[in-house]
N, C-alpha and C positions, 0 to 999 in steps of 0.2 A: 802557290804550293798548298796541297791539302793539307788539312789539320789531321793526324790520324783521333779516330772517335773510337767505333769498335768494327769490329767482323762478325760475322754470321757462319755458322754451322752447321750441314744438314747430316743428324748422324745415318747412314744407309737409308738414304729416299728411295722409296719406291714408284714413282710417281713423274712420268716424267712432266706434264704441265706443271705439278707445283713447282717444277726445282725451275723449267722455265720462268714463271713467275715470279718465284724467287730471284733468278741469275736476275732479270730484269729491274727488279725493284734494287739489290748491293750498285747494280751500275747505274743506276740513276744516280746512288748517294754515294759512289767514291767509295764503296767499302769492300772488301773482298770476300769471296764464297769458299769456302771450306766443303767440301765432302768427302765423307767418310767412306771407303770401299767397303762389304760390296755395294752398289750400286744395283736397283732392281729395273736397271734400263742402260741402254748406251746411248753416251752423250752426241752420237752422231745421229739420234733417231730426229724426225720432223715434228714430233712431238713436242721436245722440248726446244730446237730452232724456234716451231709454230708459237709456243705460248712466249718466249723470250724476244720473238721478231728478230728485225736488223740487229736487237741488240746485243743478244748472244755471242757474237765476235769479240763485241768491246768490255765483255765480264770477264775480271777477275777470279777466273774459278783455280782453285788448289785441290789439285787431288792428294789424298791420302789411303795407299792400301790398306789399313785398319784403326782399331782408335789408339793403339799403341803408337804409331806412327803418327798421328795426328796429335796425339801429347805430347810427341818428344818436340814437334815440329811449333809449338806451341808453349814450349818450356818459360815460365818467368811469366804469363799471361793469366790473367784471371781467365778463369769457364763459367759461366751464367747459365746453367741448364734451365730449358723452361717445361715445368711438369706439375702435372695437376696434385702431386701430391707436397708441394711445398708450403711453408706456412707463411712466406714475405709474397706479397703481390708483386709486380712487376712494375709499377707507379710509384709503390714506396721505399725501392732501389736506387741508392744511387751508383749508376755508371762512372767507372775511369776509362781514360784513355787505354786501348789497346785489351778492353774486354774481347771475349769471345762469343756470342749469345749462340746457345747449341739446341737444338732441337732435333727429339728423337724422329727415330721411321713413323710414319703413318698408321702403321695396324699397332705396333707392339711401345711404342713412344722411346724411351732411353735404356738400355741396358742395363743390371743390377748394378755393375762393378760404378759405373756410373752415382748411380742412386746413391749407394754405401759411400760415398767418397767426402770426407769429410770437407776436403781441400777444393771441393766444387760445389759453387754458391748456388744456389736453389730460389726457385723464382717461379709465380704462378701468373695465371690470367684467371683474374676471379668471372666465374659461373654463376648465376642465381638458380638454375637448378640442377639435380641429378639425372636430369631424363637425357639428356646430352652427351656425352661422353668426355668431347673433344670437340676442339674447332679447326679446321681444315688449316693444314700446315702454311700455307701462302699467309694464310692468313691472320694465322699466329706470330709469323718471321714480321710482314708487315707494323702492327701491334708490338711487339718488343722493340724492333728497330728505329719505328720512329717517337718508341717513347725515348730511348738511349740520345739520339741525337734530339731533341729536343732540351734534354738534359743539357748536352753541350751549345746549345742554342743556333741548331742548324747552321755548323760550318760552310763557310764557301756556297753558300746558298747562292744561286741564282734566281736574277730577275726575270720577270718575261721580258719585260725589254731585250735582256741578254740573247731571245731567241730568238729574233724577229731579225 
């Protein structure tokens, strides 16, 4: 039986490799994909198949037509936004069970109503400089997730043995 740790949120990706990427990285760890409608691609493209491979079948993705419905569907769950404008790092956070880590679109990052929300916990990836902007969303998801499960000390982990 899985331990539940946390979920992943991608609010309106536009991007379909990263969300493959993404789908690919929730299924590897057991944890499920949340996206937010709109969606700036259809999840039937080869694009995101191509970046997720065979594994895209076996991801738990949740659709939600907007963030209204993605909150209600979420009710009782902490939100872990990750945005460059928070003052807690994302190392010196601790995760519970049944967090949500949400990560805005790619050009515009998370919505105000988001931002303003007192009741959604805020969380950065520290930058050493400002010439950067941002780090590419795969790779941001990557970076928060496997610090979260780290925190829980990598449930249900498997060996290589286990593959072979």
């Amino acid at each position: 039986m899985t331990q539940e740790t946390v979920q992943v949120a991608l609010f309106e990706p536009l991007i379909p490799q990263n969300t493959g990427n993404i789908g690919r990285l929730t299924t590897a760890n057991s944890v499920p994909l949340h996206l937010i409608e709109p969606l700036g691609f259809s999840l039937d493209e080869k694009k995101v198949r191509r970046a997720g491979l065979d594994y895209w079948k076996h991801a738990d993705v949740r659709l939600h037509k907007d963030l209204a419905a993605f909150r209600e569907a979420l009710k009782g769950k902490r939100l872990v936004a990750f945005t460059k404008f928070a003052e807690a790092r994302y190392c010196d956070f601790r995760y519970e069970a049944g967090d949500c880590l949400l990560f805005g679109k790619e050009t515009k990052g998370l919505p105000e109503e988001i931002m303003k929300d007192d009741s959604v916990l805020k969380v950065r990836l520290p930058m050493r400089t400002h010439l950067v902007r941002s780090l590419n969303l795969a790779n941001s998801v990557a970076i928060g997730l496997y610090e979260a499960l780290r925190q829980f000390e990598f449930p249900d982990e498997r060996s290589l043995e286990d593959t072979q």
